[in-house]
N, C-alpha and C positions, 0 to 999 in steps of 0.2 A: 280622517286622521284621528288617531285615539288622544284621549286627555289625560294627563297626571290629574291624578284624585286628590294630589296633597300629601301622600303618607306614601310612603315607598315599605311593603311587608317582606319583598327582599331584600333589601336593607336592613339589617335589624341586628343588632348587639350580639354580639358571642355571648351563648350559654356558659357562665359558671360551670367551672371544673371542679371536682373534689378530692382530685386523685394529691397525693401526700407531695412535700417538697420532698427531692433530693436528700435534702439533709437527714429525712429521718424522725424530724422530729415533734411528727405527730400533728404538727400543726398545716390547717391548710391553704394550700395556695391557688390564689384565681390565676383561670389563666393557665392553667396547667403548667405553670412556675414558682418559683420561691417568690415570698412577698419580696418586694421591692424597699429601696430605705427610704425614710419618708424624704430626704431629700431630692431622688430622683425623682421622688412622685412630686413634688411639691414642682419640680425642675420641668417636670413634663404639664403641670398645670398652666403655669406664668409661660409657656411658650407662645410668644404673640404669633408666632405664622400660622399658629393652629385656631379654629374658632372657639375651640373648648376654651384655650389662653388668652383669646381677645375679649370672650364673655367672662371670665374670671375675673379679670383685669377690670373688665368695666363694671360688676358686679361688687365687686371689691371698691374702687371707686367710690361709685355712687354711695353706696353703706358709710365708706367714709367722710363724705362730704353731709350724710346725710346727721352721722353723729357728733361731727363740728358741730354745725348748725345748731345741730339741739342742745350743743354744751354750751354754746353761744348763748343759743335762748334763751336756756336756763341762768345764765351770766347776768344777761341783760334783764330777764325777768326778777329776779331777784336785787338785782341793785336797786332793778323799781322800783324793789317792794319795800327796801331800806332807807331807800329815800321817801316811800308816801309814808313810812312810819316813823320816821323822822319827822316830816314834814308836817304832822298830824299832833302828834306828841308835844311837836313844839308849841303849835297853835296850839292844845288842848291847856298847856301848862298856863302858854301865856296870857289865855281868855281867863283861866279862872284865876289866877292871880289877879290880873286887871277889873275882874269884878268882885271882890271883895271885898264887903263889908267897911269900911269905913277907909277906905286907901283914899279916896278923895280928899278927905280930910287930913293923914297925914301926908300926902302930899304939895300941900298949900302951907303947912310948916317952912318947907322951900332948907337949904341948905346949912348946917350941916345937920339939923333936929330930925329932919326925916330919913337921912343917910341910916342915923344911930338906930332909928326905928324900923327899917324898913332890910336893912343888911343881915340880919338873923332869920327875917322872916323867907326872903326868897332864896338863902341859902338852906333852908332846913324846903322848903318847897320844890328847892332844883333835884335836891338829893332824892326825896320820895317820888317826883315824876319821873327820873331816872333820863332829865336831860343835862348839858354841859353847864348849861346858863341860863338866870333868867335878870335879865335886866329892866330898871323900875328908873325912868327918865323925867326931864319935864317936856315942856314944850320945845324947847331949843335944843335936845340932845343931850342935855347935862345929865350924865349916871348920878343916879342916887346909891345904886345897889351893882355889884360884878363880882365875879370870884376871885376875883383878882384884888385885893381892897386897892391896890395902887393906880387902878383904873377908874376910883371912884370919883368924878367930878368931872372926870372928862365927856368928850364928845363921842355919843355914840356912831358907830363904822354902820352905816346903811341907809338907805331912803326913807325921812319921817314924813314927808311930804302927804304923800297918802291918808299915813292913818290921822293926820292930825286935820284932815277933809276928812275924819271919820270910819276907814276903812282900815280894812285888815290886810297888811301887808306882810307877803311868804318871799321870802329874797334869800339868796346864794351869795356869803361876800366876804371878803379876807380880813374878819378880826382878829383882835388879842390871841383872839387861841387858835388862831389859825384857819383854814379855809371851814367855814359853817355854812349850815343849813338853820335862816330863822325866821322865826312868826312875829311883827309887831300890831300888837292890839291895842287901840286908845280906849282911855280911862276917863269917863265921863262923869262929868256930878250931878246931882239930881238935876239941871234944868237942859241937861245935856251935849252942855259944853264941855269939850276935851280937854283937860287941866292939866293931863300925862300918858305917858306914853307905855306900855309892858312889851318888852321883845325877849321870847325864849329862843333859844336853839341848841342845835347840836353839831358837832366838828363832821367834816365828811368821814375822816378817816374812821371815826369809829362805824359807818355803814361800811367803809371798805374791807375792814377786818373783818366783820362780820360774814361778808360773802365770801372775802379770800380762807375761813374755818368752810365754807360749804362747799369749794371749790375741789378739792379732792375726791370728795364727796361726787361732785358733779362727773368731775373725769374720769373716776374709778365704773362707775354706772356706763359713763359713756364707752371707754374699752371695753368692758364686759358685753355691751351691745354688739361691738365693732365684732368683736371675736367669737360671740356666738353665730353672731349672721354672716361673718367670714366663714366659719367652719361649714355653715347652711349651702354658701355659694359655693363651697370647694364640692361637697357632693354633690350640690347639682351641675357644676364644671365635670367634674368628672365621669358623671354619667354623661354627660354630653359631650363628652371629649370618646368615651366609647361610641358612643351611636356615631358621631362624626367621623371615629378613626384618626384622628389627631389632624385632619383633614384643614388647611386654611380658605377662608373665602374666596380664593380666585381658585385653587382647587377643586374645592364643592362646584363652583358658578360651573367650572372649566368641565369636570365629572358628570354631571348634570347635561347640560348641554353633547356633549360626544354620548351621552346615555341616550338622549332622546335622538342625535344623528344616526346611530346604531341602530338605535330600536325600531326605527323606522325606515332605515335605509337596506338592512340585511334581508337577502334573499328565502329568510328561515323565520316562519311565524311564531310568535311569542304568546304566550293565555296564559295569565293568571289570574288562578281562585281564588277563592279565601275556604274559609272550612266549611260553609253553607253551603259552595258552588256558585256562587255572583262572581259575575267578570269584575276582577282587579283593573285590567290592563289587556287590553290585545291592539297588536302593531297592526301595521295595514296588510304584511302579507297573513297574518292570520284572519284577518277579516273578510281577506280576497282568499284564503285558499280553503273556510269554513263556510264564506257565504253569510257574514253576521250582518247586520244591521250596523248605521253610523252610532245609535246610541246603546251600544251593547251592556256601555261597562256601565256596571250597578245592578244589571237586570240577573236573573236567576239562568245558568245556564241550558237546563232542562227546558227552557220556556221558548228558544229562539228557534224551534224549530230545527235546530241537527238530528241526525240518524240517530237512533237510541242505542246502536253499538258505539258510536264514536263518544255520543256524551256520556253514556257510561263509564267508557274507559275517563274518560276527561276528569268525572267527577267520582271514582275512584278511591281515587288517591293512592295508589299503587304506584309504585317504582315499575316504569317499561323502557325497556329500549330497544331503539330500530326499530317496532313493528309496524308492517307496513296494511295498511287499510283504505280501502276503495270509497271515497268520497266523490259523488259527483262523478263527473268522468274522469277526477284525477286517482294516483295514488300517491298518499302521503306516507310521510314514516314518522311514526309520532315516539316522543319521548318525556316522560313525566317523572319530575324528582317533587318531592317534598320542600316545601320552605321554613319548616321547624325547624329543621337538621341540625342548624348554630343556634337555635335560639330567636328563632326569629318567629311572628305569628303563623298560627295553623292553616293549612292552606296548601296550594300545589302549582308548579309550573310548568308548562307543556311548551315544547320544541315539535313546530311540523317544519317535513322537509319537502319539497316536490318529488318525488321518484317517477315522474311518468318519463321524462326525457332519457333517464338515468336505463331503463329494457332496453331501448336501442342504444346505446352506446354501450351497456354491457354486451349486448350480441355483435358489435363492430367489437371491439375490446378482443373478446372471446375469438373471433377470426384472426386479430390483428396476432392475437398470445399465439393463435398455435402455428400463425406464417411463422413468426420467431421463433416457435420451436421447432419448425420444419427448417430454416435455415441456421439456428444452431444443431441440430445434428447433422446436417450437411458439412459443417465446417470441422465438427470431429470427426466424423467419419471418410469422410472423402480426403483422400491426399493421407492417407495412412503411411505409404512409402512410396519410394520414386520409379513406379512401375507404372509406363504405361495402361495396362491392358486392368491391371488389378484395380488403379482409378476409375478408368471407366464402368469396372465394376460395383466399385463402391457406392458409383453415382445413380448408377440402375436398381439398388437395394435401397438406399436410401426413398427415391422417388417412389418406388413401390410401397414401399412401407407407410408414406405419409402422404404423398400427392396424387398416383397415379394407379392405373391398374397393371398397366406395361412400360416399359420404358425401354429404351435400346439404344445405345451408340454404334457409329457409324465414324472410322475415321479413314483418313489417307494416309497408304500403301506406306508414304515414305517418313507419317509421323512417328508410325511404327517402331523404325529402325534411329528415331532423331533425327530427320530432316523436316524440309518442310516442304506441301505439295507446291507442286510447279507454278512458276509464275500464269502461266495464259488457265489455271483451274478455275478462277475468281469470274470468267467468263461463261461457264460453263460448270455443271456436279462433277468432279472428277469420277476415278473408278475408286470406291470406298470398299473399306472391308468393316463387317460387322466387326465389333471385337467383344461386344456384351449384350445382352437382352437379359431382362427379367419380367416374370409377371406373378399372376397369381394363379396359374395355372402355366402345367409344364407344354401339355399338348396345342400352342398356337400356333399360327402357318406365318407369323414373321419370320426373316430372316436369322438363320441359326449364326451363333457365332463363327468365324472362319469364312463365309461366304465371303465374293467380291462380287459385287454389284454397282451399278451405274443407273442413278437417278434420270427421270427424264425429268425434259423440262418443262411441261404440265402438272407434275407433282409439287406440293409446295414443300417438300426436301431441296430440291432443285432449286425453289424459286426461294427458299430462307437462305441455301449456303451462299447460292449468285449474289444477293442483293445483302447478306447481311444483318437483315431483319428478321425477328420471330415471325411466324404465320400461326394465328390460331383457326380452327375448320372445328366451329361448332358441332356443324351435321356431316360427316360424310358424304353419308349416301345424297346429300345438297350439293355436293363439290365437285361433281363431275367421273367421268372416268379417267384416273389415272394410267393402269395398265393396259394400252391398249395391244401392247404385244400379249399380253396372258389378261384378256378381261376376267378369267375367273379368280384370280388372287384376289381384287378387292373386293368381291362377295364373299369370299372364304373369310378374309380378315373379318369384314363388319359381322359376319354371322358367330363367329367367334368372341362377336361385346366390343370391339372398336371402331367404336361408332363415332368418337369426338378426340380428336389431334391437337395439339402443341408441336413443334417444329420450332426449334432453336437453333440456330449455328454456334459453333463450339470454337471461338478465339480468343486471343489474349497475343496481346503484345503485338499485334500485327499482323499476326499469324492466323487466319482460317487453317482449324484442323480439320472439321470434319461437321456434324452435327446428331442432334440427339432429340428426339422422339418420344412423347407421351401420349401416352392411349387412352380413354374412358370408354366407360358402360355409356349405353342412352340414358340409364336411370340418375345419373348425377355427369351430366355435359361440362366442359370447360364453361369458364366464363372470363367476361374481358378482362374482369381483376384480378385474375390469378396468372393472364401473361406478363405480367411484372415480375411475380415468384416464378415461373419457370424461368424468367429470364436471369433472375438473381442466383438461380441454385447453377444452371449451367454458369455462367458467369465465375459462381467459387471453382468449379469442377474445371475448366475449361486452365484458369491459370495453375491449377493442380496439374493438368495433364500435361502444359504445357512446360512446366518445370520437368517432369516426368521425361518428359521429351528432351529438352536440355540437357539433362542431366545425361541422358542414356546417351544420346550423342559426345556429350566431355567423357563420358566412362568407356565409350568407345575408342576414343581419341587416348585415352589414357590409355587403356588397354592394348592400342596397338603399338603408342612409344616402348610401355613396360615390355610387348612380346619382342618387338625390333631390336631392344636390347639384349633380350635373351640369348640363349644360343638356341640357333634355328634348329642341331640337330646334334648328334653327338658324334664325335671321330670314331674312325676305325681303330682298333687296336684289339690286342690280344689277351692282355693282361688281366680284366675284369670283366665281367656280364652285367651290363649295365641297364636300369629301369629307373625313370625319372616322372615326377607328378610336379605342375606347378597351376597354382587354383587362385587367380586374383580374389581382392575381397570384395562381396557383395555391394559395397560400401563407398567402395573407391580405391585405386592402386594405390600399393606401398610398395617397399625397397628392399624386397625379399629379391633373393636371387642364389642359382647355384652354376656349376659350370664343370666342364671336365676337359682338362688341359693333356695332351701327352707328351709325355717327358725324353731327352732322349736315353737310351738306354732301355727301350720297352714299357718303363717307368709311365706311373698315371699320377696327376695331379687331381686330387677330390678337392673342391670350393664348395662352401655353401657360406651364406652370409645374409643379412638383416642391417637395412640402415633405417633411423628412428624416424618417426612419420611417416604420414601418408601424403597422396598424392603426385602432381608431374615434379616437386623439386626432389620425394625420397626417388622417383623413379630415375631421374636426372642422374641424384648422385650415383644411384646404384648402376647405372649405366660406367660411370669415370671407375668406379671401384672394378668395376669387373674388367676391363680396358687395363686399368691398371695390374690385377692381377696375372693378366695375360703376359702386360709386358715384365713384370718381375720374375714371372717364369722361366723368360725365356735364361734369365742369369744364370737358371737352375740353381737357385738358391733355396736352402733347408727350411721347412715353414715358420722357424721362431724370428729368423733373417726377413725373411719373406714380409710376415705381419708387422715386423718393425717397420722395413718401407711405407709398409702400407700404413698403419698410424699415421705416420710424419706427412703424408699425404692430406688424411681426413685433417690434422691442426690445422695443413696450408689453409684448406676447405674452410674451417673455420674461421682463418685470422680473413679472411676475403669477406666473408659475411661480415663478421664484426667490423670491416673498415670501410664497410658498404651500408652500416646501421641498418643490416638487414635481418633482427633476432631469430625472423622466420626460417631462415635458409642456415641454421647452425646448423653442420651434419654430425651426426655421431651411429656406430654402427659396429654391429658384431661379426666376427666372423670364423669360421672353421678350416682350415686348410690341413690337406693329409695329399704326401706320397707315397706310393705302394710302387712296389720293385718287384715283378713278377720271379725275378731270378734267384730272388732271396726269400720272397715270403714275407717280407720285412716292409712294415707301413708306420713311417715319422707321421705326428698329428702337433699337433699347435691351436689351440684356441686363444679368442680376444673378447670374452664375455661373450661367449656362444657356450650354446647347450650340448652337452658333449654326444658324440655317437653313441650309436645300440650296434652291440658285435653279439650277430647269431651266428654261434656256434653251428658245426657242423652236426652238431645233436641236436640240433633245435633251441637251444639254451640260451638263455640275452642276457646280457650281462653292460653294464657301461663304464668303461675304461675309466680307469682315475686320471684324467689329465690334468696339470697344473692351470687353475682358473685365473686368465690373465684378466687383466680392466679392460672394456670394451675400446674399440680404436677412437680415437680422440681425446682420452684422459691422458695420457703420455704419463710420463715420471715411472715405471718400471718396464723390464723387462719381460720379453715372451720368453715362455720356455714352451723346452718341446719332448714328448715321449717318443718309442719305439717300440712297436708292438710286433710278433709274430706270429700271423695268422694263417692258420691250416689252410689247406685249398679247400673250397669251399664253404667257407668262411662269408659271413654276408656284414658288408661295414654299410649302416644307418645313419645316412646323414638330413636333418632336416630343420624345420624354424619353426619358431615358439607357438606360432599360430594352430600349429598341429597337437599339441598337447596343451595349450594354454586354453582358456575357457571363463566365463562370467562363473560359471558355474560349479567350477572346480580348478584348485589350484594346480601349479606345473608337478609337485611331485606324484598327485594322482594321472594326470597325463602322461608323466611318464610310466608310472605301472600298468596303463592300461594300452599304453605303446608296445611295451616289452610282454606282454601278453596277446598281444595282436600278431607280433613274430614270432611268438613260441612253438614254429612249427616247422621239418623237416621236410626238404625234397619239393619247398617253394621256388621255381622261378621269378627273379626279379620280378618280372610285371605282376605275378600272382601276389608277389608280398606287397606291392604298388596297390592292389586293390582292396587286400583284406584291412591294410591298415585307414585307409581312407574311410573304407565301406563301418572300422570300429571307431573313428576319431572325429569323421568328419562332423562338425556343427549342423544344428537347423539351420544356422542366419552367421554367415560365417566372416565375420567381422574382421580379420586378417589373412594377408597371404599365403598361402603355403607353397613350400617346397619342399620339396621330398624327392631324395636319389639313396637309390638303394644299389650296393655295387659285391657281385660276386666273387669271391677273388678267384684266380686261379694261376697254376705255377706253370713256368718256361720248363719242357721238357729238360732234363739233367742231358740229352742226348745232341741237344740246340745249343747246349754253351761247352766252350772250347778255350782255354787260360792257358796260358805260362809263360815264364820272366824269360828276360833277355838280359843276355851280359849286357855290361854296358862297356864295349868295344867296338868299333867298325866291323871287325869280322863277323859279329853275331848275327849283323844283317841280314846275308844271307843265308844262314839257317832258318833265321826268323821267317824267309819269304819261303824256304821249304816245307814248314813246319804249315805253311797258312795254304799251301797248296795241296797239302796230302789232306787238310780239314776242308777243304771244300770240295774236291774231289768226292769223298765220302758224303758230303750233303749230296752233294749230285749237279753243284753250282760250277761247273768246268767253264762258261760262259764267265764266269766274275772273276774267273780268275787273275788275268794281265792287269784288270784296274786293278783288284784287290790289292794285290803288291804292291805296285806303284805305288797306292797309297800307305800301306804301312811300313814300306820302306822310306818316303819320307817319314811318318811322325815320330819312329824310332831313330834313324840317324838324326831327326831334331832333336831327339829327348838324350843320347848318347851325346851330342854335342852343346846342348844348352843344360842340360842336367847333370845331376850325381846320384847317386844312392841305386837301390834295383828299379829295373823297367818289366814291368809287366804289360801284358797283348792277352786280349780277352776277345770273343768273337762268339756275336750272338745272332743266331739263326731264326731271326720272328718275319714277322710283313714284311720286313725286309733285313741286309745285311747289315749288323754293325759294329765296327771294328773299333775297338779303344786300346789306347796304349797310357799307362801312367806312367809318375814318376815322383820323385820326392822333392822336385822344384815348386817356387809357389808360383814363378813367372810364368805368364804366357805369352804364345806367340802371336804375331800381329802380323796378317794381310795385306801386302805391299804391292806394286808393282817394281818390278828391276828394272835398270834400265837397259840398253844394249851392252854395255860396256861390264857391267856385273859380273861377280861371279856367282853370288849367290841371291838369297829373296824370292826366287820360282817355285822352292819348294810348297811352301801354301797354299800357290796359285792356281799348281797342279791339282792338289787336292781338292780346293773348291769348286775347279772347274770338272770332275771326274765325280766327285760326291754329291749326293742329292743336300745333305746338311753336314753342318760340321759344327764345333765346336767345342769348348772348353767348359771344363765342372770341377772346380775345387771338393775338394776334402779334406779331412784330419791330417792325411799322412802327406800332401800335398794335390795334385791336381790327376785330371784326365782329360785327355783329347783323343774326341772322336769324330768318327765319320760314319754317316749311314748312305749306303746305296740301295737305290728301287732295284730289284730282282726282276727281271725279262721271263 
C-alpha cells in the first residue's frame, strides 16, 4: 500500500489572479473577485469550524496571554525595583546619619537639648537623600527628630528589638505618614554600645506612583506587541485558511481519510510526480497495473524499470487523454494533467485505466447495437399498413437487408382472406401459400410468390409450425433429405448458397399463421445466438400480420353490411340511362350511399347522400337514411318536403345517442334528392349540405346548378328549399360525394374543376362517363367513399301521353270511358281496355262526386299503363271494405284489386290519383 509523504502537491492553494474588479477601478482583485471588506475577511478568519479560525483564535490567544504576562512582569518587576530602591535609600540614609560624627554625644544630652539639636539636622538630611523621614530615637523609642514636630517625643511605630542587639533592621509598617517602607540602624559609641537608634524611610505610595507614571507606558508597548503579532497571525491564518479551504478539523480528518479510502480503493491507478520525475504517490492499482516495487515513492521514475515509451510519456508532462498503450499483457489508457494549473507545485498526475476487458465487451456491445438496430428497423418498417401480403413483405426486405441472404413467408390459404387456418392444422403443415420471398439475388429455385405448397413432415418448416418452436439447421446438407418427392430441389437450393436455415413459426394472439424462413451462405452460418433475433423480428412481424388480418376480416364484414345496405341493382324504367360507381375507403367503411327510386307517373327519384364518420355505426346510419328515404317516397312528396322528414329523423338519431351518453353514435349527414318527370323534362333538386350536381349539357358543357345551400340534416332550425330545372333530353345529371373531388392534396373547388373537366365530353354513355371520371379523380390511397351516379335523361315520346278535362257531371263519364278507348285502341292496347275503364270511371265519378273545380285524365303509355285523373280537392280517398248492406265504398276496392299500384300525389293546384297497370 503506498504512504502519504506528509505534503499533499495536489492540494495546493489557488494561484493569484490579476485580472481587474468588476468595478473598474483599476485596482486588483485575488481571486478573480473584488476585494472583500475587511469585515467579512475578519468574519471569515474568527470562524471556529474552520481550522484557519481555530488557529487564529488560538494564535491570537496565546499572543494575548502572552503580553498580559509581560505587562504583569513588567508590573511586578518594577515595583520590585521601587521598593529595593526604597529599601536601599532608606538604609543608605539611615546608616549615614547614625554614623555621624559626634551624634553619640548629642544624643546622651537626652530630651528636649538633643530634640533642638538634632531636628534641623535630619530634616535638612531627609530632604537631600530624597526619603519621607528619618527618625533619630533613643533606646526605648522615644523620637528625638520626625517631620512631623508633633510627633516628637513620642514612641516610635516598629520593631527596635533587633537593632538595639545591634543589627539593622528593614521592616514594612503603618506610621504617622502612613503605610512605609524603613531601615532602623543603631548608633553606637566608641566602646560600642547602642545609645540610639536611626530609622529612615519612605511611604509605599510614593513606589506606587511611581510605577502607576510607568504603567501606560507598560500597556501601550504591550498592545503595540499584541497588535503587531495579531496582524502576524492574521496572515499566517489566512494563508492557511487558503491552503485548508476554510476546511474544519473533522472535515480535513473526514477528507483525509475518504482520500486515502478512494485512493486506494478505485479501480483506476493514480502516479504522481513532481517536476524531476520521483514518485509523489502511487495507489495500489497503479502499482499492480505498472509493475512498481512496494518502495516506489521517493525513487526516480526512470529507474524502476518500466518501458521507456510509457515512462516517457509519464515523465513528459504533457496533457494526454485516453491513450491507450500495451503494458505487459495488459492495455491501459493513460491520462496525464499537470498539477500547477491552480497554483499548485510543478509536477504531473497520471490516471491508468484497464482497457483489456473493455475489446471484448466492445465487440459484445458492437453485436448487441446492431441486433437493436436490426430490430428497430423492423419495427419501422414492418406493419407500414394493414395489408396482409405487403407485411410479409416488409418483413422479407427487412431480414434481407440486415440478417439474412433470403428470406420468404409462407402463410395459410385462409389468413389471407382474415380468417384463421383450421383447427386440426396445428397437427400437421397445412397447405401454405408463399406470399413473399426476397433475397439477394433474383434467379433462386425457392418457392415463387403465389405458389401453394405443403410442407412435409421431415422438413423442419413442418416440424417449427406443428410444434411451435423455432428450428435452427446450421448445416444443411447435415440435416438430411427433406424432399424426398423431388430430391433434386434441396441440391438446387444449397447450390444456390442456402446452405444454413432459421425456421420461425409466424403467431400471435393464438393464432399460427403460417411461418417464415432465413437462408445463409456457408461463408457466415447461423449461430445459436442469433435464434432469439430471428425469433424477436418474426414475433414483431407476426402481430403486424396478424392485425393485418384482423383488420381485413372487420373490413370485410364491414364492407359487406355497407354493400347489404346498398341497392343491389337498379329498377327498370324508362326515364333515365343510368350508370352508377360506389368505391369503399381503403381505410375502412363510411356512410356514403346513393339510390334510385321510381316514382309514380314514369318519374325517377335521384338520392345520393353522406352521413359523417366512418365505420359500422356511419354504415348503420346510412342503412336507416336510405330505408327512410325509400319510405318518404312512397308519399311522393317534393324533395324540400322530403329532406324535411328526413332531418327530423337524423335529430331523433341524435336525441337517442345523447340519452344514451353515447357521443360517438351522434349522426349527422348530407344529402341530395332530385325528381325528374320524363313527360316534362322537368327535374326538382333540394340539397341539405351536399355538394350540388354537374349538368352535362348536350354540347358537352358542365355547368353546376345554383341550388339554395341548405344546413346539412341534423342542424334543424331552417328550411329546405327546392329548384326546377329543364333539361334537354340528353342531358347528363352528376350526382356524387365529397370523397370524389375532396383530397389531402387539393381543396373541393379544385375537385370540382377537374370533375367538370372530366365531363367535358359529348356522346359519353353513362358507364363511359362512370370511368373517365374515376380513371381523372380517383386518389393513390383513397381515404373516403365514393359514389357516383350519373343519370341520362330522356323524354316520354309526345305520342305516349294522352290528357284532357272532364266536365264535372255524371254524364261526362261516359265520354270520358270513350275518349280512353279510342286512345288505347290506337296504342294497340285493345287487351286493357275493360280494366282501363273500369278504372277511370271510378276515380272520375269519385272526383265529380267528392270534388269541385275541373277534372282532368292524363294517360301515359311507358312499361306500363298509367292513368291519372286530378282535381282541385286536397282530400283523398281512403280504401275500405263495404259491407253487404252498402251502397257504396267498392269503388277503390275495385281499383286496387284490378291496378297493379295506385295512389295519391298532391300538388299546388290540388291532388292526383292514379293507377298503374302491367301490360300483357
Amino acid at each position: 500500500m503506498a504512504r502519504f509523504s506528509g505534503r499533499f502537491p495536489w492540494f495546493a492553494p489557488t494561484r493569484r489572479r490579476t485580472g481587474r474588479s468588476p468595478g473598474g477601478n483599476g485596482r486588483r482583485a485575488r481571486d478573480g473577485g473584488p476585494p472583500k471588506p475587511l469585515t467579512q475577511r475578519l468574519r471569515g478568519l474568527v470562524d471556529v469550524h474552520s481550522v484557519a479560525g481555530q488557529m487564529f483564535l488560538l494564535q491570537v490567544l496565546i499572543v494575548l496571554l502572552l503580553v498580559v504576562a509581560a505587562v504583569i512582569t513588567l508590573l511586578v518587576q518594577a515595583r520590585s525595583d521601587r521598593f529595593q530602591g526604597a529599601r536601599d535609600r532608606s538604609l543608605a540614609s539611615a546608616e549615614s546619619f547614625a554614623h555621624a560624627p559626634g551624634l553619640p554625644a548629642v544624643v546622651k544630652k537626652g530630651h528636649p537639648g538633643a530634640s533642638l539639636v538634632l531636628q534641623p539636622l535630619t530634616e535638612d538630611a531627609r530632604k537631600r537623600g530624597g526619603v519621607d523621614f528619618i527618625v533619630v530615637m533613643d533606646r526605648k523609642g522615644i523620637r528625638f527628630t520626625h517631620p512631623i514636630p508633633s510627633r516628637i517625643g513620642k514612641r516610635f511605630v516598629g520593631n527596635i528589638q533587633p537593632s538595639l542587639a545591634g543589627r539593622t533592621t528593614i521592616e514594612s509598617v503603618y506610621g504617622p505618614l502612613g503605610h512605609e517602607v524603613q531601615a532602623t540602624v543603631p548608633v553606637k559609641d566608641a566602646k560600642g554600645n547602642v545609645v540610639a537608634l536611626v530609622s529612615s524611610g519612605m511611604r509605599v505610595s510614593r513606589v506606587s506612583s511611581a510605577v502607576d507614571r510607568q504603567l501606560p507606558v507598560v500597556i501601550g508597548a504591550g498592545g503595540a506587541a499584541l497588535a503587531l503579532t495579531t496582524a502576524g497571525t492574521a496572515l499566517v491564518s489566512r494563508r492557511l485558511r487558503r491552503q485548508t479551504r476554510g476546511l474544519g478539523p473533522a472535515e480535513m480528518t473526514r477528507m483525509y481519510e475518504h482520500h486515502d479510502a478512494v485512493l486506494h480503493a478505485v479501480r483506476e491507478g493514480v502516479l504522481i510526480l513532481d517536476a524531476d520525475g520521483r514518485v509523489l504517490l502511487a495507489n495500489d492499482e497503479a502499482q499492480k497495473l505498472l509493475g512498481l516495487p512496494a518502495d516506489a515513492e521517493g525513487q526516480c521514475l526512470t529507474g524502476l524499470g518500466l518501458d521507456s515509451r510509457i515512462a516517457e510519456l509519464l515523465t513528459s508532462g504533457r496533457a494526454i487523454s485516453d491513450e491507450v498503450l500495451p503494458v505487459n499483457d495488459r492495455l491501459l489508457a493513460l491520462n496525464i494533467r499537470s498539477t500547477d494549473r491552480q497554483g499548485g507545485p510543478p509536477g504531473s498526475v497520471a490516471t491508468l485505466r484497464d482497457s483489456t476487458d473493455l475489446l471484448a465487451l466492445a465487440g459484445k456491445a458492437e453485436v448487441t447495437q446492431s441486433r437493436l438496430r436490426l430490430l428497430y428497423e423492423a419495427s419501422v418498417a414492418i406493419g407500414t399498413t394493414l395489408d396482409v401480403r405487403r407485411t410479409a413483405e416488409e418483413l422479407t426486405q427487412v431480414a434481407v437487408r440486415w440478417f439474412a441472404d433470403y428470406a420468404s413467408v409462407d402463410l395459410a390459404e385462409a389468413v389471407l382472406s382474415g380468417g384463421e387456418p383450421p383447427v386440426g392444422s396445428y397437427r400437421e403443415a397445412p397447405e401454405l401459400r408463399r406470399v413473399a420471398v426476397t433475397g439477394i439475388r433474383d434467379d433462386h429455385p425457392l418457392y415463387r410468390p403465389g405458389e401453394v405448397h405443403t410442407y412435409l413432415a421431415l422438413t423442419p418448416m413442418a416440424t417449427g409450425f406443428v410444434s411451435g418452436q423455432s428450428v435452427l439447421v446450421p448445416d444443411v446438407r447435415a440435416a438430411g433429405d427433406w424432399y424426398p418427392d423431388d430430391p433434386g430441389r434441396l441440391e438446387l437450393v444449397m447450390s444456390h448458397g442456402c446452405e444454413s436455415l432459421i425456421t420461425v413459426p409466424l403467431q400471435a394472439r393464438g393464432v399460427r399463421m403460417g411461418i417464415v424462413n432465413f437462408w445463409r451462405s456457408r461463408e457466415r452460418p447461423f449461430e445459436e445466438g442469433e435464434l432469439s433475433l430471428a425469433e424477436e423480428m418474426a414475433a414483431r412481424a407476426a402481430v403486424c400480420i396478424d392485425n393485418a388480418r384482423r383488420f381485413t376480416r372487420e373490413h370485410a364484414m364491414a364492407v359487406t353490411l355497407q354493400e347489404s345496405l346498398l341497392p343491389r341493382g337498379l329498377p327498370e324504367q324508362s326515364a333515365l340511362d343510368l350508370a352508377h360507381r360506389y368505391l369503399p375507403a381503403q381505410t375502412g367503411v363510411g356512410g356514403d350511399w346513393f339510390d334510385v327510386i321510381p316514382l309514380p307517373g314514369a318519374r325517377v327519384a335521384l338520392v345520393v347522400g353522406d352521413v359523417v364518420g366512418h365505420g359500422l355505426h356511419a354504415a348503420a346510419t346510412m342503412g336507416r337514411l336510405r330505408t327512410a328515404v325509400q319510405n318518404f317516397s312512397t308519399l311522393d312528396l317534393p324533395p324540400d318536403e322530403l329532406l324535411g322528414f328526413l332531418d327530423e329523423l337524423v335529430n331523433r338519431i341524435d336525441e337517442e345517442a345523447l340519452a344514451a351518453n353515447d357521443e360517438a353514435t351522434v349522426a349527422g349527414a348530407t344529402c341530395l334528392y332530385a325528381i325528374y318527370d320524363p313527360s316534362s323534362g322537368r327535374c326538382a333538386l333540394a340539397r341539405a349540405g351536399h355538394l350540388p350536381p354537374a349538368l352535362v349539357h348536350p354540347d358537352g358543357t358542365v355547368t353546376y346548378p345554383d341550388l339554395p345551400a341548405s344546413p346539412p340534416l341534423g342542424v334543424g332550425g331552417l328550411p329546405f328549399e327546392s329548384v326546377e330545372l329543364l333539361l334537354p333530353e340528353g342531358s347528363s345529371l352528376v350526382l356524387y360525394t365529397d370523397g370524389l373531388v375532396e383530397d389531402r392534396n387539393h381543396d373541393i373547388d379544385t375537385g370540382m374543376h377537374q370533375l367538370a373537366t372530366a365531363l367535358a365530353h359529348r356522346d359519353r354513355t353513362p358507364q363511359e362517363t362512370c370511368e373517365a371520371v374515376l380513371g381523372a379523380l380517383l386518389p393513390d390511397r383513397q381515404r373516403d367513399d365514393i359514389a357516383l351516379l350519373v343519370a341520362r335523361t330522356r323524354l316520354l315520346p309526345p305520342d305516349r301521353i294522352a290528357e284532357w278535362e272532364v266536365p264535372a257531371e255524371p254524364a261526362a263519364v261516359a265520354e270520358a270511358r270513350a275518349h280512353l278507348t279510342r286512345q288505347l285502341m290506337e296504342w294497340g292496347l285493345e287487351e286493357e281496355v275493360f280494366t282501363t275503364e273500369l278504372i277511370l270511371s271510378e276515380l272520375v265519378t269519385n272526383a265529380i262526386v267528392y270534388a269541385s273545380g275541373p277534372i282532368g285524365v292524363r294517360l301515359l303509355y311507358d312499361r306500363t299503363l298509367i292513368c291519372e285523373v286530378s282535381d282541385t280537392s286536397s282530400t283523398a280517398p281512403h280504401l275500405r271494405f263495404a259491407a253487404g248492406e252498402d251502397e257504396g265504398g267498392r269503388g277503390l276496392f275495385l281499383v286496387a284489386r284490378m291496378a297493379g299500384r295506385w295512389g295519391t300525389r298532391y300538388t299546388a293546384e290540388g291532388k292526383i290519383i292514379w293507377a298503374e297497370l302491367a301490360l300483357r
